[in-house]
C-alpha positions in Angstrom: 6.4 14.6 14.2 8.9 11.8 13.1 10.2 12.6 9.2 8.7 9.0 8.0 5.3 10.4 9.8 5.4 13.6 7.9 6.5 11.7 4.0 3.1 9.2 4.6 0.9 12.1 5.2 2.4 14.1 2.1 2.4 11.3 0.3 -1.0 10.7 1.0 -2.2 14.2 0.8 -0.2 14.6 -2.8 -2.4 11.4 -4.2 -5.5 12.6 -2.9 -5.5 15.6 -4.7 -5.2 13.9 -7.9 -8.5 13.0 -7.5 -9.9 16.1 -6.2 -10.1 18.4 -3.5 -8.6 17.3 -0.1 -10.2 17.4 3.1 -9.1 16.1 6.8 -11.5 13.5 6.8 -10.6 12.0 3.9 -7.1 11.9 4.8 -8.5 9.9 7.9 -10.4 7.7 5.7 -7.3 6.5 3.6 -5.0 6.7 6.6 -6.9 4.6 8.4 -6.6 7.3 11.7 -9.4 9.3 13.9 -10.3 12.7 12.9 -8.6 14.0 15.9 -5.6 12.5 15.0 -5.2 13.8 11.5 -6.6 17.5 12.8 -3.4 18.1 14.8 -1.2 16.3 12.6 -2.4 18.9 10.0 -1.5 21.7 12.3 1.8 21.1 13.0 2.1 20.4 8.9 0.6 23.7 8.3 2.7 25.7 11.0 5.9 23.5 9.6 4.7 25.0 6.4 4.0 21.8 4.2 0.2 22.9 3.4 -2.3 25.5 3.9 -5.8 25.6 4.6 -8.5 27.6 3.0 -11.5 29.2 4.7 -13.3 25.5 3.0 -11.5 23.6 5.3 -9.5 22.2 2.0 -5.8 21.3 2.3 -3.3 22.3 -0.7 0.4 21.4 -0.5 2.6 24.4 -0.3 5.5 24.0 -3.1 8.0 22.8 0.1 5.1 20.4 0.8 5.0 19.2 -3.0 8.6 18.7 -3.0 9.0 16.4 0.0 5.6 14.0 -0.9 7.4 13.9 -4.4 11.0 12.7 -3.2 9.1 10.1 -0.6 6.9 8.5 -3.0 10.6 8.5 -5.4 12.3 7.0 -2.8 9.7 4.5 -2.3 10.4 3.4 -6.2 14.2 3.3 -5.3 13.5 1.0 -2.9 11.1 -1.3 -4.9 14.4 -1.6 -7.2 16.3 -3.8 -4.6 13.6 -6.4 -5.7 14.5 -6.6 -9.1 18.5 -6.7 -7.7 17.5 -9.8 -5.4 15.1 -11.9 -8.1 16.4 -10.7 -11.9 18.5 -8.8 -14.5 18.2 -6.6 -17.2 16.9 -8.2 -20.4 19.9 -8.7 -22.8 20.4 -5.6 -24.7 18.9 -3.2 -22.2 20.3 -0.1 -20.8 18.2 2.3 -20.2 17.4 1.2 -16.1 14.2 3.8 -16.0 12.4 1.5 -18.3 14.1 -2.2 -18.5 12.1 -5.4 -18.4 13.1 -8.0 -15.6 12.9 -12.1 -15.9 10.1 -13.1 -14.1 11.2 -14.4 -10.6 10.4 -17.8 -9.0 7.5 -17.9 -6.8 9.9 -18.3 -3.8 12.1 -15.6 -4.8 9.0 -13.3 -4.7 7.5 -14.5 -1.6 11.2 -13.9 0.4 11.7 -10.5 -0.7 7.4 -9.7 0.4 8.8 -11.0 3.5 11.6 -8.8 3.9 9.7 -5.6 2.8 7.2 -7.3 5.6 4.1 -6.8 2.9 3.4 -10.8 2.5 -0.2 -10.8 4.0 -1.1 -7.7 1.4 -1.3 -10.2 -2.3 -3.2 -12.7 -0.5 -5.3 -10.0 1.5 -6.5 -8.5 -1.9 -7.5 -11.9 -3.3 -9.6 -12.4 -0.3 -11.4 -9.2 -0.2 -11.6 -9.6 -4.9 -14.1 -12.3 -3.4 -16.1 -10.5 -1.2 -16.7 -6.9 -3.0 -16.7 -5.4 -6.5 -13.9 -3.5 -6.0 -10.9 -3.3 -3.4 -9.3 0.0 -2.5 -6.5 0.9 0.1 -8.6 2.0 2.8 -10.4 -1.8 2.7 -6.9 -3.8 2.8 -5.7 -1.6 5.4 -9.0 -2.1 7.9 -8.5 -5.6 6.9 -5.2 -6.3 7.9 -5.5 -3.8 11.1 -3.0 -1.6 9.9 -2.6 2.3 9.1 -3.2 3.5 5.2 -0.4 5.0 4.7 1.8 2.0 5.7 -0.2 0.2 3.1 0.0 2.5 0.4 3.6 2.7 0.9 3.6 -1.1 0.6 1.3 -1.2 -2.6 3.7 1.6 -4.2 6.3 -0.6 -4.3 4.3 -4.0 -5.1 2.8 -2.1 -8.1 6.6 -1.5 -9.4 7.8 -4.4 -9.1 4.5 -6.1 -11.0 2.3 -7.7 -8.3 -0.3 -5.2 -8.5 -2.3 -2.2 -10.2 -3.5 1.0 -8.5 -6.3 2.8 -10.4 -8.3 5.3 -10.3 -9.8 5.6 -6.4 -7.1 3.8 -5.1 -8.7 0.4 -6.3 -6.4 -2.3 -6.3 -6.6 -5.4 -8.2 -4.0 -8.1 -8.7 -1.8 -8.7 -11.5 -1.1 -12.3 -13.2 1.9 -13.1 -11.5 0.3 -11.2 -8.1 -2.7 -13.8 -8.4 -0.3 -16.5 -8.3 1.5 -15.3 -5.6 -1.7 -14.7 -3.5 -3.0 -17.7 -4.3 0.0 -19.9 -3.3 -0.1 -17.9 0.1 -3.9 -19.0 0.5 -3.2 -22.3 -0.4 -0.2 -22.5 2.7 -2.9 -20.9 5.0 -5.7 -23.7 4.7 -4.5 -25.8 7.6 -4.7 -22.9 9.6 -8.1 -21.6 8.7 -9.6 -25.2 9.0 -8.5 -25.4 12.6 -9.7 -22.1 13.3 -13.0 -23.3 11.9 -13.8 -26.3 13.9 -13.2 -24.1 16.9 -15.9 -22.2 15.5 -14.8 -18.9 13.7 -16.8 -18.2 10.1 -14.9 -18.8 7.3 -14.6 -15.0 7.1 -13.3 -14.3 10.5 -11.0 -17.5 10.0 -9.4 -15.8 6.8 -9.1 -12.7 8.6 -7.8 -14.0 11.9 -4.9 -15.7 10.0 -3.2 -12.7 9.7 -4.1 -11.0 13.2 -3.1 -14.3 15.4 
């Protein structure tokens, strides 16, 4: 298993059980993956000694396995950072870099760097499903956009530090101030294209949808 393959199932398994015990099929759920899929990915975890499972068919994180979801979820933060390099500085004053306050960034500043972490579609996404359902959570972006979970989450991590968005408890994701704006500007662009799509006789729904997939 690839090293990046083996951080987003950590990762994933780590947050989990913050909320509880940790099965496959939930794994599956918020991967977006088959149950056969996650079973032997879990194998090869558990014989490369990253987790255990019990006799309930629950997964725990050996210490090793801790370690390495911890670093990968730190080095998802480090990477969130180049944002604030690309869009702002530290307010004057300011030098403590764990906790300093950035200059809000220009809508186009924001929407270059989503670009090039290649998460664009995920603000605009979350605004369209806010409409739909009483709450949003990883799993429903992910099915949304056809992509895997843990790609997503990854994604999210690093929107939620840099201020577009807020994870709670669940994984329910809503959309900050300046995240609304940013979606909304994106669904604004899109409106030529779902009006076409429209009169050649897609829903509204599967038009907003098949923005992102075409």
């Amino acid at each position: 298993m690839r090293e990046q393959k083996v951080k987003e199932y950590l990762s994933g398994i780590y947050l989990l059980s913050s909320y509880g015990p940790v099965r496959a099929a939930y794994v599956a759920r918020e991967m977006n993956l088959s149950r056969p899929a996650v079973s032997v990915a879990l194998k090869d975890l558990s014989a490369a000694g990253y987790l255990t499972i019990d006799n309930a068919h629950l997964i725990h994180l050996t210490e090793i396995g801790k370690s390495l979801a911890k670093e990968a979820m730190a080095e998802t933060v480090r990477r969130g950072r180049s944002y604030h390099e690309l869009v702002g500085h530290p307010s004057e004053g300011e030098n403590d870099t764990s906790s300093v306050s950035f200059r809000r960034p220009s809508l186009q500043h924001a929407l270059n760097w989503l670009e090039k972490l290649s998460a664009s579609a995920i603000p605009e996404a979350i605004l369209i499903l806010s409409r739909r359902y009483y709450c949003v959570r990883v799993i429903d972006i992910a099915q949304f956009l056809g992509r895997n979970s843990g790609t997503i989450r990854s994604k999210l991590r690093q929107l939620e530090h840099n201020g577009f968005v807020s994870i709670g408890e669940e994984s329910v994701v809503t959309l900050t101030e300046f995240g609304k704006e940013i979606a909304e500007t994106q669904y604004d662009r899109h409106a030529p294209d779902r009006d076409r799509l429209i009169q050649q006789g897609q829903s509204p729904d599967e038009a907003e949808r098949s923005v992102f997939l075409s």
